[in-house]
C-alpha positions in Angstrom: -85.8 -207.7 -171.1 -83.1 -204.9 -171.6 -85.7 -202.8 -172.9 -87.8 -203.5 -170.3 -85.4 -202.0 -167.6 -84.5 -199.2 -170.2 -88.2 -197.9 -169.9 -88.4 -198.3 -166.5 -85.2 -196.3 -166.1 -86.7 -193.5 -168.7 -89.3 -192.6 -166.7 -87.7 -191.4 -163.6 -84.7 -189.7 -165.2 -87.9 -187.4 -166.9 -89.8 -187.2 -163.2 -86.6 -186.0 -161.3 -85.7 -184.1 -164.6 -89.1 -182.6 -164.2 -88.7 -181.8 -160.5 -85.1 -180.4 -161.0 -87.0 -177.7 -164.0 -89.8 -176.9 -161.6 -87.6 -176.6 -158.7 -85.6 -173.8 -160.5 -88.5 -172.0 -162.3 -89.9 -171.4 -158.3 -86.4 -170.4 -157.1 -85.9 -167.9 -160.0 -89.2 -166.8 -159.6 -88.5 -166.4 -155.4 -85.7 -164.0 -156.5 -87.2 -162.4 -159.0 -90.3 -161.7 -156.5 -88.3 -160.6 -153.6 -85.8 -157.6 -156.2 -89.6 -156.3 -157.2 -90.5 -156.0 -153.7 -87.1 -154.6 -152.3 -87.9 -151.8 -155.3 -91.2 -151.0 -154.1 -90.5 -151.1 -150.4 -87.9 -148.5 -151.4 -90.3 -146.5 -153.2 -92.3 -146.6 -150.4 -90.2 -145.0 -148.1 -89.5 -142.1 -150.3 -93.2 -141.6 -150.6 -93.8 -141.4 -147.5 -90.8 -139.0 -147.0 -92.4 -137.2 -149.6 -95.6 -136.8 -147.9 -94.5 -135.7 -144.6 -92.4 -133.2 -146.1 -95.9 -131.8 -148.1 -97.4 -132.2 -144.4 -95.0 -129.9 -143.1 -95.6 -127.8 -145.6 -99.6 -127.7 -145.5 -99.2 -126.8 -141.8 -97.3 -123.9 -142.5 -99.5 -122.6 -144.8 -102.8 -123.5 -142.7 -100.8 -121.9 -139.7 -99.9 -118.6 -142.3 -103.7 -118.9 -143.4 -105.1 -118.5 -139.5 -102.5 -116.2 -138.7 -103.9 -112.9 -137.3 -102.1 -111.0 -139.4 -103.2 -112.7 -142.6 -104.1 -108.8 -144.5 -100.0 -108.2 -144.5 -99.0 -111.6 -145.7 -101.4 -110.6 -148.4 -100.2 -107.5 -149.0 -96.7 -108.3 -149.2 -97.4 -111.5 -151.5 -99.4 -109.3 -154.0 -96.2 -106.5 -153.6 -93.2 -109.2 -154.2 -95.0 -111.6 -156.6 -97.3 -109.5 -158.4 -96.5 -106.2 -158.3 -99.2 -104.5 -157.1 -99.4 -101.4 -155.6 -101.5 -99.6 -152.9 -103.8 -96.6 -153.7 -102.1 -93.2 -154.5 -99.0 -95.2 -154.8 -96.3 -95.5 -157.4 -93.7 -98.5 -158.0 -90.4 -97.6 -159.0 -87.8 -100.1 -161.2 -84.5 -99.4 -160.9 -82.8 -99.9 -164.4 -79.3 -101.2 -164.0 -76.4 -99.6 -165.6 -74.7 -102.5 -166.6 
């Protein structure tokens, strides 16, 4: 009889043991869940800062492409960046003294 009502104790001491384990696991796994999406919600937003900041810049460039006077932007990109010079012109270097 006493072993009787030790079994029948046993088995709901592992069933609320069981609950308590499962309960946990889905809490820890909540928290776990909601850090990962915090971190990509935050990566998010600096993407899309990102991309509005390339937006700006591709509208400059579009707005530099269409610009009338698109043959001196040329010019003076090839002159600065490249060093090319005109026809029947010569570049100079100044050599520092130092």
């Amino acid at each position: 009889m006493v072993k009787d009502l030790i079994r029948k104790r046993k088995y709901p001491i592992i069933f609320a043991l069981l609950v308590l384990a499962l309960i946990v696991y889905f809490v820890v796994t909540l928290v776990s869940t909601q850090a990962k999406l915090k971190a990509v919600e935050q990566e998010k937003a600096s993407l899309s800062e990102q991309i509005s900041v390339q937006e700006e810049e591709n509208e400059k460039l579009k707005e530099t492409i269409s610009n009338e006077d698109k043959d001196e932007y040329i010019e003076r990109i090839a002159r600065d960046e490249y060093d090319y010079a005109g026809e029947n012109e010569r570049v100079y270097y100044a050599a520092d003294a130092e």
